[in-house]
C-alpha positions in Angstrom: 160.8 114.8 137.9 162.8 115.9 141.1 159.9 115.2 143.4 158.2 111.8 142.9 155.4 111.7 145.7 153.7 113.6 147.9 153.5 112.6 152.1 150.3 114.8 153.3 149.0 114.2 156.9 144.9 113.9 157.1 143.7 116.2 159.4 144.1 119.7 159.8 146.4 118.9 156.8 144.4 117.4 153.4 141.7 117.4 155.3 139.4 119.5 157.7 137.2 118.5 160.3 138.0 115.0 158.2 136.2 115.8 155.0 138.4 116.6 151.8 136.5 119.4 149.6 136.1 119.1 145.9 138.7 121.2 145.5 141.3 119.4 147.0 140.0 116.0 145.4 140.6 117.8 142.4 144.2 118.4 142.8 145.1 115.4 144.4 143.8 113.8 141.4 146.2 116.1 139.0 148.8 114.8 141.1 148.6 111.3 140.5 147.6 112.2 136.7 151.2 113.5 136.7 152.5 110.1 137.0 153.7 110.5 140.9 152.6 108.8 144.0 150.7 109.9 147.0 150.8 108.6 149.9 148.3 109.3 152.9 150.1 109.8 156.8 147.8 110.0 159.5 147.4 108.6 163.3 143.6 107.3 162.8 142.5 104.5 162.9 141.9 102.6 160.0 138.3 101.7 160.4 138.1 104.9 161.2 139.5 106.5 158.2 137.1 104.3 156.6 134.3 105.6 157.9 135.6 109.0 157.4 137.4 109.2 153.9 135.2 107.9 151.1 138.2 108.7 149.1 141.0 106.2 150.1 141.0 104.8 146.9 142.9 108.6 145.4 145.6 107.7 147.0 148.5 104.7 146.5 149.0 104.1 150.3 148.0 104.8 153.6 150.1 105.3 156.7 147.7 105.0 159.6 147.9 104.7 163.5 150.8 106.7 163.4 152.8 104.5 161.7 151.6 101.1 163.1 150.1 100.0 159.7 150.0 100.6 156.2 146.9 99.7 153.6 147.1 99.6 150.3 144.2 100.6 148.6 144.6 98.6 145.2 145.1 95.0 146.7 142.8 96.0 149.8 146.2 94.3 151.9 146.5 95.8 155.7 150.4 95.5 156.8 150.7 95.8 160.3 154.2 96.8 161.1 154.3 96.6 164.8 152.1 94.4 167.8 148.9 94.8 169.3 148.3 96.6 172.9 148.7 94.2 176.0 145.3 93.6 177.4 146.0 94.3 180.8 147.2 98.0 179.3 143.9 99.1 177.7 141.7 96.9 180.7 143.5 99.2 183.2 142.8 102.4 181.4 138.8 101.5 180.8 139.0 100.6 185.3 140.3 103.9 185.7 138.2 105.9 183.4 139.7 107.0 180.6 137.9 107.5 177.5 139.7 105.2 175.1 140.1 104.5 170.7 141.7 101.1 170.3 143.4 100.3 167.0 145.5 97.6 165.7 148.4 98.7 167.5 147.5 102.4 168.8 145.6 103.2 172.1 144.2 107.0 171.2 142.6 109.2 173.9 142.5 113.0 174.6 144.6 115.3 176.8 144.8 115.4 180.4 144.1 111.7 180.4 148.0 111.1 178.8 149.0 111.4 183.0 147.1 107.8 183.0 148.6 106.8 180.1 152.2 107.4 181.2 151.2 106.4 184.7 150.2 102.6 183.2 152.9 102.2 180.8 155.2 102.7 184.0 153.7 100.8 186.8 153.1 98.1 184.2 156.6 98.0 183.0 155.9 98.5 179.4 157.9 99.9 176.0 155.8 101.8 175.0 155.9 105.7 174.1 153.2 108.6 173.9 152.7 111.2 170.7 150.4 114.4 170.9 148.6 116.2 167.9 147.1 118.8 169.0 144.9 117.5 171.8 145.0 114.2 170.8 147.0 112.1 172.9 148.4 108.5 171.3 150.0 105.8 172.7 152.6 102.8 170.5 154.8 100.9 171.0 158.2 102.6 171.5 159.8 103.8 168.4 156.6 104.2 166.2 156.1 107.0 164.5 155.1 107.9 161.4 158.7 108.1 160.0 158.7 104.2 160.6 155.4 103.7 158.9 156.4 106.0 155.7 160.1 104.4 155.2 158.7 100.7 154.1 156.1 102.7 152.3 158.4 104.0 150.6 160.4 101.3 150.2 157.8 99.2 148.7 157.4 101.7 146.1 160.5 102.1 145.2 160.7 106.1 145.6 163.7 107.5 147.5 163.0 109.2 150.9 164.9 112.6 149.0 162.2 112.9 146.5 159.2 112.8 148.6 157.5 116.1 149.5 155.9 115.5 152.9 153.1 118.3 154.3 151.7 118.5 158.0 150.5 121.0 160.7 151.1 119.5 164.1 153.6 117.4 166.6 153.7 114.0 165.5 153.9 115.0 161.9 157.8 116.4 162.8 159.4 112.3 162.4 158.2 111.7 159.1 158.6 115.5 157.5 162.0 115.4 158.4 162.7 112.2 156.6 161.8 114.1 153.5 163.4 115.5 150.4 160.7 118.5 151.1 159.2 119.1 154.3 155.7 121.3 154.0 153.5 123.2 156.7 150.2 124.3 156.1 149.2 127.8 157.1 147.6 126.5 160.0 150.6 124.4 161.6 151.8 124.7 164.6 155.1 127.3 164.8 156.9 124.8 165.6 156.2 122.4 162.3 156.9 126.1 160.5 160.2 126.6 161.4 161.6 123.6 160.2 159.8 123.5 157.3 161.5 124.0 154.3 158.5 125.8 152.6 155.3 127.1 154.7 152.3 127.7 152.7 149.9 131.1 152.2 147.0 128.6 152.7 145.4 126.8 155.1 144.3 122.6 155.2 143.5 121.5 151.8 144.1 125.1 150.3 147.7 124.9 151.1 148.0 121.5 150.0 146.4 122.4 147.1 149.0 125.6 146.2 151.8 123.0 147.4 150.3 120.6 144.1 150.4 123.3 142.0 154.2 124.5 142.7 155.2 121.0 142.3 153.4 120.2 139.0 154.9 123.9 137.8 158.2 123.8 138.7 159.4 120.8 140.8 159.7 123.4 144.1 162.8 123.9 142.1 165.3 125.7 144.8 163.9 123.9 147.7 164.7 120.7 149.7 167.4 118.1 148.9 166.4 116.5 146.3 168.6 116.2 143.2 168.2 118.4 140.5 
């Protein structure tokens, strides 16, 4: 096999409006049938995803809070790969009013509030950087993105990053896409995630994803990427 997992983003991605449709369940469990790994990407929350996704347990890991964390669904284990926010960061944000989902590591809100955001992390001297998706505004600690959450994933299961196919459809899914063998858009990406996409699919959210499973189970996306042949 030239192509050893699959990367896929959650929403707008696998997923829409957070629910994954029979369809897509179905093909996702080909997938792993064919003896390859997949490996979930997303900036929610954990608890959130586990209120949201009563299929965790379809996939080998999960890349969550934009690469703050991984969880392994077998052994139920939560690595947190970065620290926690300073209180006085998410007490000033509640003072001033903005509405506020606080991870492990990730502080999440919604756009305009990212002026407040960037405002704090200034006057409070913090490292700390902020990440859209598509209304969505998130703030880590510097450096965290979801290429630093998927590269110890990775790691830990021994797959090179050339033979990972990775799929997404908005602006924070561009660090860890690019780390790939294959990077993927879903119809419904932004243009941006299109044109540097090695391969942009005919469908949309968990169709695409699901016509990306097929081409790889037929033919390895023989011709695209860099993975070896």
């Amino acid at each position: 096999m030239r192509y050893l997992a699959l990367a896929t983003d959650y929403d707008g991605t696998v997923a829409h409006d957070g629910i994954l449709d029979e369809k897509t369940l179905t093909a996702l469990d080909r997938f792993r049938a064919s003896g390859r790994k997949l490996i979930m990407v997303t900036g929610r929350e954990l608890d959130d995803l586990f209120a949201t996704c009563p299929h965790i347990d379809r996939f080998d890991r999960i890349v969550a809070e934009n690469g703050a964390l991984v969880y392994d669904p077998a052994t139920k284990n939560v690595r947190l790969l970065t620290e926690p926010p300073p209180a006085k960061f998410i007490d000033r944000l509640k003072k001033e009013g903005v509405p506020l989902s606080v991870g492990r590591s990730i502080v999440a809100t919604v756009e305009p509030h990212e002026h407040a955001v960037l405002a704090a992390i200034r006057d409070l001297g913090l490292e700390w950087h902020v990440i859209f998706n598509k209304g969505s505004v998130m703030a880590l600690p510097s450096g965290v993105t979801k290429a630093t959450g998927l590269v110890p994933t990775l790691a830990d299961l021994a797959i090179p990053l050339e033979q990972v196919v990775g799929v997404g459809d908005a602006e924070n899914d561009h660090a860890f896409l690019t780390l790939c063998g294959c990077a993927v858009a879903v119809a419904n990406a932004l243009p941006a995630v299109k044109e540097r996409a090695d391969l942009v699919t005919a469908g949309a959210r968990g169709f695409g994803v699901t016509e990306l499973i097929d081409r790889i189970l037929a033919d390895d996306l023989v011709g695209l990427g860099r993975a070896p042949g």
